[in-house]
Backbone as CSV, one residue per row, in Angstrom:
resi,resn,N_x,N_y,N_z,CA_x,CA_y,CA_z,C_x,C_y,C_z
1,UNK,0.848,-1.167,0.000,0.000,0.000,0.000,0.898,1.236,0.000
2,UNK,0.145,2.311,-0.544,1.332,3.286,-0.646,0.034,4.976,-0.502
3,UNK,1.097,5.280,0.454,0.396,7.203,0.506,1.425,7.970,-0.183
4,UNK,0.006,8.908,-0.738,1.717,9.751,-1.400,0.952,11.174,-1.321
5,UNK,1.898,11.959,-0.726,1.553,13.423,-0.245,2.105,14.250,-1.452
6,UNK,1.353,15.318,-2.110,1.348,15.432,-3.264,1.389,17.638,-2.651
7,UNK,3.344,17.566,-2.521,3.561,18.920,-2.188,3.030,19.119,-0.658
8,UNK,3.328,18.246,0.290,2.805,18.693,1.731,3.918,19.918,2.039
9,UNK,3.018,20.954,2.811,3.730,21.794,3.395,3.788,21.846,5.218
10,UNK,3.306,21.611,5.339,4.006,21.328,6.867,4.696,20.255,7.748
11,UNK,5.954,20.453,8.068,6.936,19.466,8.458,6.345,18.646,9.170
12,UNK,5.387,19.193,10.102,4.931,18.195,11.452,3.730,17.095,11.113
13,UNK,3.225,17.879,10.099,1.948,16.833,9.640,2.730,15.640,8.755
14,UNK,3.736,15.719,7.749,4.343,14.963,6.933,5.037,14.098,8.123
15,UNK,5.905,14.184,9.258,6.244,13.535,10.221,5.389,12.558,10.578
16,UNK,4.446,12.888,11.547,3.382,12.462,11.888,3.107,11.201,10.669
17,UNK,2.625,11.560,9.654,2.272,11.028,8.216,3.418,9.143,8.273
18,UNK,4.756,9.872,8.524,5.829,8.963,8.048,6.033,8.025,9.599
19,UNK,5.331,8.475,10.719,5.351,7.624,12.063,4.014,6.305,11.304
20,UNK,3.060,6.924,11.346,1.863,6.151,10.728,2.683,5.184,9.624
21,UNK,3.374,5.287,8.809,3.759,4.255,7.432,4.959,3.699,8.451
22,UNK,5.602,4.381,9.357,6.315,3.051,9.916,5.899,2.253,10.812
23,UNK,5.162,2.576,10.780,4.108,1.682,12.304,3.265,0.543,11.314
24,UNK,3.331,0.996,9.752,2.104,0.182,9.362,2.824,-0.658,7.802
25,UNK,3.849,0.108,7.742,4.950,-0.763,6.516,3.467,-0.310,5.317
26,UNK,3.261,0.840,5.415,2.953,1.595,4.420,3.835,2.519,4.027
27,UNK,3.884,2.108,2.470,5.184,3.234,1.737,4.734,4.511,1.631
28,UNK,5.473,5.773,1.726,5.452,6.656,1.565,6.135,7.666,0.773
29,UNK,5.142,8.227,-0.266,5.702,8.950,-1.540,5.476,10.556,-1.193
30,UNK,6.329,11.267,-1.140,6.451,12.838,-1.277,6.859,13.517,-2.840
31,UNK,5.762,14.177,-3.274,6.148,14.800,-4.243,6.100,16.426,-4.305
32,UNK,7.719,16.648,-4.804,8.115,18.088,-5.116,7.440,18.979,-5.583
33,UNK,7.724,20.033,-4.969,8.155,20.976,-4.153,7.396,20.804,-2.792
34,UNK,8.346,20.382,-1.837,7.913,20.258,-0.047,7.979,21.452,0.163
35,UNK,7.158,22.175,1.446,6.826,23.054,1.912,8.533,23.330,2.783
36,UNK,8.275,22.880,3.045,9.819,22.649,4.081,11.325,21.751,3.494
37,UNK,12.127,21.634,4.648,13.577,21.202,4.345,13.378,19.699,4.881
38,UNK,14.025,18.557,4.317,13.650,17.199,4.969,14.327,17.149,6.020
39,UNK,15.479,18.385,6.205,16.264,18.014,7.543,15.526,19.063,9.171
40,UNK,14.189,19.540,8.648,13.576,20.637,9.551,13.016,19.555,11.113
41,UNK,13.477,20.385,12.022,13.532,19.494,13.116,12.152,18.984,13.516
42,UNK,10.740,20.102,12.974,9.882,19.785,13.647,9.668,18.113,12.643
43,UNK,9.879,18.224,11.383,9.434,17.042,10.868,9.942,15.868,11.496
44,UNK,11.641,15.421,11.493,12.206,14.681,12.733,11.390,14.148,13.658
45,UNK,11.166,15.482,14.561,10.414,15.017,16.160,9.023,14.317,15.784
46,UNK,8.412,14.882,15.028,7.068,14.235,14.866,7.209,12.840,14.107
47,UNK,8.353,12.325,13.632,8.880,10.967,13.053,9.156,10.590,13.958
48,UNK,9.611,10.653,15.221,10.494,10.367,16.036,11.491,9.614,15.756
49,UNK,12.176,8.696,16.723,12.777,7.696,15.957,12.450,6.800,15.024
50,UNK,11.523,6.686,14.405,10.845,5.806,13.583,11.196,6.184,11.709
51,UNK,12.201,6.891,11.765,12.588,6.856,9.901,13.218,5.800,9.802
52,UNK,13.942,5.496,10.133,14.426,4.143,9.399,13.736,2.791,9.523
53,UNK,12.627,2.964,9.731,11.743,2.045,9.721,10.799,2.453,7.870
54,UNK,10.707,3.843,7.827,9.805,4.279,6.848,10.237,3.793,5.453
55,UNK,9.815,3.549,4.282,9.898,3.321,3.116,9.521,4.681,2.397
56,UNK,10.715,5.539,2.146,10.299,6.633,1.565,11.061,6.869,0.190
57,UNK,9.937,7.710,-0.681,10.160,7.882,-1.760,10.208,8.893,-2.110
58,UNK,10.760,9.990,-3.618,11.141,11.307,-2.944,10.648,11.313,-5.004
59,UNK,9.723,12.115,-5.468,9.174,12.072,-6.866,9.192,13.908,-7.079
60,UNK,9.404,14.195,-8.051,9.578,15.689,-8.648,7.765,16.042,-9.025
61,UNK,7.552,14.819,-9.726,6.462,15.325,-10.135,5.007,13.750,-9.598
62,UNK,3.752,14.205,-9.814,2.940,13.131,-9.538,2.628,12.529,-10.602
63,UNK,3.221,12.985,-11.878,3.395,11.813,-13.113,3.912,11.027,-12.955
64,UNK,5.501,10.697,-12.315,6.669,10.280,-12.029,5.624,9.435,-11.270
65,UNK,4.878,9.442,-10.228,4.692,8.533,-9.147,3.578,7.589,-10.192
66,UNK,2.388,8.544,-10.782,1.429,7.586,-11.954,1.735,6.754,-12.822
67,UNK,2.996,6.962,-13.257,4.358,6.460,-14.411,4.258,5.077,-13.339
68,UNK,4.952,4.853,-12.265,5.757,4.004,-11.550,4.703,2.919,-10.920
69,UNK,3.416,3.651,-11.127,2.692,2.730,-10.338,1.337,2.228,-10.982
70,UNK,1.397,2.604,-12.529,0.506,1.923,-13.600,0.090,0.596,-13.122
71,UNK,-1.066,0.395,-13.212,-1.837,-0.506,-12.946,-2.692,-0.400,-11.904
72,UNK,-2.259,-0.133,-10.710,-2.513,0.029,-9.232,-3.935,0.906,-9.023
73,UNK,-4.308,0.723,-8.525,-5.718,1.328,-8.213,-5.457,3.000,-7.365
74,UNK,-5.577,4.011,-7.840,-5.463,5.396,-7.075,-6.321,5.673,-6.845
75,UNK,-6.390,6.240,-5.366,-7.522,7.055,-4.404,-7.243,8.146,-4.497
76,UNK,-8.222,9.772,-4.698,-7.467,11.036,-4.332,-8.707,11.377,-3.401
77,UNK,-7.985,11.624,-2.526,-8.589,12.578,-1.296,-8.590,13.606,-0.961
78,UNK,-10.604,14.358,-1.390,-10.587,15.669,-1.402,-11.970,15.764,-0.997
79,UNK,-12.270,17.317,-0.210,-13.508,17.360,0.756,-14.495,17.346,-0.637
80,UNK,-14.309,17.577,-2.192,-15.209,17.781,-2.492,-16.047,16.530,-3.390
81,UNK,-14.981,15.082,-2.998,-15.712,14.292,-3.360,-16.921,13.550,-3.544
82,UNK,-17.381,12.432,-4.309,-19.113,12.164,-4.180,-19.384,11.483,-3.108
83,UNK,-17.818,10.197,-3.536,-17.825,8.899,-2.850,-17.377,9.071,-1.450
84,UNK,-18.031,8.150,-0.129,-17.277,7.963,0.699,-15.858,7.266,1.051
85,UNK,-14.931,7.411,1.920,-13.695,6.516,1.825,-13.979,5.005,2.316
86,UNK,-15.178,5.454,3.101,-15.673,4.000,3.412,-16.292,3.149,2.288
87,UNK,-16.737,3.475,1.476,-17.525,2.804,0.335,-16.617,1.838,-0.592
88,UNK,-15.128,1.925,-0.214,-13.940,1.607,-1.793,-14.035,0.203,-1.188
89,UNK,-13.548,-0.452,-2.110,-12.807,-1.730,-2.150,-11.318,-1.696,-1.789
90,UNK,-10.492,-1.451,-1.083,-9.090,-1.051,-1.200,-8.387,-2.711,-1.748
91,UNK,-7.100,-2.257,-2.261,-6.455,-3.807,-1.890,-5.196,-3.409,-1.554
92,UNK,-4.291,-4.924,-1.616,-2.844,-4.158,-0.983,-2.035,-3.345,-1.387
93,UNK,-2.332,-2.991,-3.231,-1.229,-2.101,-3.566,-2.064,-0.690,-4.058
94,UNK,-3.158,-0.672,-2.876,-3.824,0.799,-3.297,-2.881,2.014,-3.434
95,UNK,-2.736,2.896,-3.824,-2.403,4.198,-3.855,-3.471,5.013,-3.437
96,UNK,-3.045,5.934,-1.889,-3.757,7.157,-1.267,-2.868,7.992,-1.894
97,UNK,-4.148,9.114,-2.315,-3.255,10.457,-2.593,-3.776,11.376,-2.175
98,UNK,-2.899,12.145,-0.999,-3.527,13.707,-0.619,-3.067,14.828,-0.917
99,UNK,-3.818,16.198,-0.984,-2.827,17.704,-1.737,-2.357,18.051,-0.149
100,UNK,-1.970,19.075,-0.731,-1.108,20.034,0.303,-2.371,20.957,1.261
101,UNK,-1.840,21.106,2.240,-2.286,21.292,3.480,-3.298,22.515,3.253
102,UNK,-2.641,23.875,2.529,-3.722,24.478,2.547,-4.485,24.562,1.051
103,UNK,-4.214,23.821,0.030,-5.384,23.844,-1.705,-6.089,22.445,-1.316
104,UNK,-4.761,21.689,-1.099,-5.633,20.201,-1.487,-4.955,19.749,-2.686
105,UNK,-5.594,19.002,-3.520,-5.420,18.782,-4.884,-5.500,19.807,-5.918
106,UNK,-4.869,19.750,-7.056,-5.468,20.163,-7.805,-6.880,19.846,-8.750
107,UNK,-7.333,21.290,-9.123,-8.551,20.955,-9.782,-8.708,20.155,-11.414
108,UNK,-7.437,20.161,-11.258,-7.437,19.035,-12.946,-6.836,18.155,-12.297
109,UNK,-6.218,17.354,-11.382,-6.120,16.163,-11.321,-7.531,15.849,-10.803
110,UNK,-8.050,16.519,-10.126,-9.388,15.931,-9.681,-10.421,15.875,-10.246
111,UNK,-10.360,16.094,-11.091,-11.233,16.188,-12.450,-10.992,15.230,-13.120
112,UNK,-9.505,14.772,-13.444,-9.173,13.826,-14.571,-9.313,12.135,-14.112
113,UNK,-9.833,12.172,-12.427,-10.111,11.484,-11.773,-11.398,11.141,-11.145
114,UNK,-12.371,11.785,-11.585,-13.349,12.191,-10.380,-13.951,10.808,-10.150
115,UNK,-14.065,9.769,-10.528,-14.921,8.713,-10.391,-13.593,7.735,-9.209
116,UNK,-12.468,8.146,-8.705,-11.482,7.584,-7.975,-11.253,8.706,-7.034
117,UNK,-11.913,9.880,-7.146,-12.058,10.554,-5.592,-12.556,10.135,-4.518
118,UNK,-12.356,10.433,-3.298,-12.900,10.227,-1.928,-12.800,10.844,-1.314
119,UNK,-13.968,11.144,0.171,-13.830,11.866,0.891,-14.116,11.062,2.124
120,UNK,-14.014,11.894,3.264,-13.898,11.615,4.593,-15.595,12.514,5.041
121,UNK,-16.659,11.802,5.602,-18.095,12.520,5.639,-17.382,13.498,6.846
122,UNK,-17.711,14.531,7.162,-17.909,15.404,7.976,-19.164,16.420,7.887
123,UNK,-19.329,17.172,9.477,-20.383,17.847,9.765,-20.265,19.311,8.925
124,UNK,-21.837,19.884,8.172,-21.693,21.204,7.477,-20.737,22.074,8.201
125,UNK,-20.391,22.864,7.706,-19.464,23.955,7.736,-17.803,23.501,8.170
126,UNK,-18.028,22.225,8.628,-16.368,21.958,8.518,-15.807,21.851,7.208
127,UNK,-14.491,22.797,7.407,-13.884,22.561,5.926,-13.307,21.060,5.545
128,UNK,-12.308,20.728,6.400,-11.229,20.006,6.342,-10.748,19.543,7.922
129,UNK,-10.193,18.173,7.869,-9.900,17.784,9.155,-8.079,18.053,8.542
130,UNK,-7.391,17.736,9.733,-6.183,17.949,9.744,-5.573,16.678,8.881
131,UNK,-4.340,16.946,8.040,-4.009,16.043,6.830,-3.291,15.161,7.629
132,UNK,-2.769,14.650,8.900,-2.160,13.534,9.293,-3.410,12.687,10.212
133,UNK,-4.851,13.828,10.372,-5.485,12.541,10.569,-6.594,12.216,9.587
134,UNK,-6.313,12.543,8.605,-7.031,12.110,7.847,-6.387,10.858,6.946
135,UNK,-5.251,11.127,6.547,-4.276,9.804,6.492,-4.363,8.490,6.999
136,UNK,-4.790,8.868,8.585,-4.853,7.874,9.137,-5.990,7.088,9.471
137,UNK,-7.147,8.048,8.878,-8.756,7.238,8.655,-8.890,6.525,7.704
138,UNK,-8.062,7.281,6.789,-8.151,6.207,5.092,-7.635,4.922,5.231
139,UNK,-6.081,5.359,5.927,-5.033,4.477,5.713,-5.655,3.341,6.403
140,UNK,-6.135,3.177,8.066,-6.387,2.259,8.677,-7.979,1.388,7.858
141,UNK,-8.649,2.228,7.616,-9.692,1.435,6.486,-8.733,0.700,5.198
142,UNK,-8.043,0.932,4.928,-7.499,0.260,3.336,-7.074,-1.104,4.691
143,UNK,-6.200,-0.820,5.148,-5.388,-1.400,6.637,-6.705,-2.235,6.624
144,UNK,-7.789,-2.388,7.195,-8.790,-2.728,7.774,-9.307,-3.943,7.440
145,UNK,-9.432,-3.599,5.551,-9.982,-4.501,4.720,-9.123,-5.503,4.087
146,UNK,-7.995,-5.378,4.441,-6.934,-6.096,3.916,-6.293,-6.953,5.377
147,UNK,-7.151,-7.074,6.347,-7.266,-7.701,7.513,-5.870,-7.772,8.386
148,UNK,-5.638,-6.695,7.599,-4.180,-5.823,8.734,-2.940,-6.787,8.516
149,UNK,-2.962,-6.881,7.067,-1.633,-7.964,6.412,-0.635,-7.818,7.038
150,UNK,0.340,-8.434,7.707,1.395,-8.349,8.585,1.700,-7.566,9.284
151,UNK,0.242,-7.373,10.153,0.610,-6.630,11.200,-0.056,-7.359,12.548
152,UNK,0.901,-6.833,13.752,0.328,-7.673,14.938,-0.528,-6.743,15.210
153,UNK,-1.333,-7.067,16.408,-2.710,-6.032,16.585,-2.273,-5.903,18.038
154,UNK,-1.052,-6.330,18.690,-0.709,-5.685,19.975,0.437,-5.024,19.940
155,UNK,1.167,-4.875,18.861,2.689,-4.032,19.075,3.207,-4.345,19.675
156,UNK,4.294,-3.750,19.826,6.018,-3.861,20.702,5.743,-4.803,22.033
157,UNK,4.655,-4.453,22.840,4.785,-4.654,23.907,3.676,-5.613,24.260
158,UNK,3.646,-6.534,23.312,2.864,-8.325,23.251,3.880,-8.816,24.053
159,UNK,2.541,-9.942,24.780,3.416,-10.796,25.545,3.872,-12.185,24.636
160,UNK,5.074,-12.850,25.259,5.362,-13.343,24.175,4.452,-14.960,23.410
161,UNK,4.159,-14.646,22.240,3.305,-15.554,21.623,1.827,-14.649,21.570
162,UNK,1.663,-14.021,21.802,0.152,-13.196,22.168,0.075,-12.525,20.817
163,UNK,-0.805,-12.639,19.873,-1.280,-12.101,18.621,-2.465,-11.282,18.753
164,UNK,-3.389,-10.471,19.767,-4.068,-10.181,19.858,-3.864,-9.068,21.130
165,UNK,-4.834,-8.105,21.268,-4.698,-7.036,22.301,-5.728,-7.550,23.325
């Protein structure tokens, strides 16, 4: 499975973003121009120690990433979609794609897509929930339906032989 942040500008949400894909051995694609420097501390702290766990990928453009991942089923996630995120079929080599923190997507990729948009339901007048947890509503639904492929459901701190929380 793969997220790919398409121009995120804030260090701490993209952090955050890259704790979630190492916790979940979901790959993670950033495409150019980042808001920030990859060496900016807040992004770091909000990774914590957990980058070298991450599978990261570093694309100029989101052709480059469409190029690389032909075939694969793409999600784009935007408030002004029809479909719910709950409604998809995900499988394991879905592609999530979210815009940058304050446009979103663009309006011609989302257009050239609209029948592979999704959204997250929220209450009138909310614009937008915050982009690292929204990541992580999609992500754990794709996660969900794919019955949490090699992952334990108690983490680090299972007792030993214990597969369950």
């Amino acid at each position: 499975m793969h997220i790919v942040l398409v121009e995120p500008e804030i260090p701490g949400n993209t952090g955050n973003i890259a704790r979630l894909c190492a916790g979940t051995g979901i790959e993670l694609h950033l495409v150019r121009p980042l808001g920030f420097s990859t060496d900016d501390k807040h992004l770091k702290r909000a990774g914590l120690d957990y980058w070298h766990l991450v599978k990261l990928h570093y694309h100029d453009s989101f052709a480059d990433v469409q190029q690389q991942y032909a075939g694969a089923p793409f999600y784009f996630c935007t408030t002004k979609a029809k479909h719910s995120y709950a409604d998809i079929a995900y499988t394991s080599n879905s592609v999530l794609v979210f815009g940058k923190e304050t446009a979103g997507l663009s309006e011609a990729l989302l257009a050239a897509n609209e029948e592979h948009t999704i959204r997250i339901p929220m209450q009138a007048g909310a614009r937008s929930l915050n982009l690292s947890n929204a990541v992580a509503v999609v992500a754990y639904e794709a996660l969900r339906q794919n019955s949490f492929a090699d992952l334990r459901l108690c983490g680090s701190g299972c007792p030993e032989g214990a597969d369950t929380i």
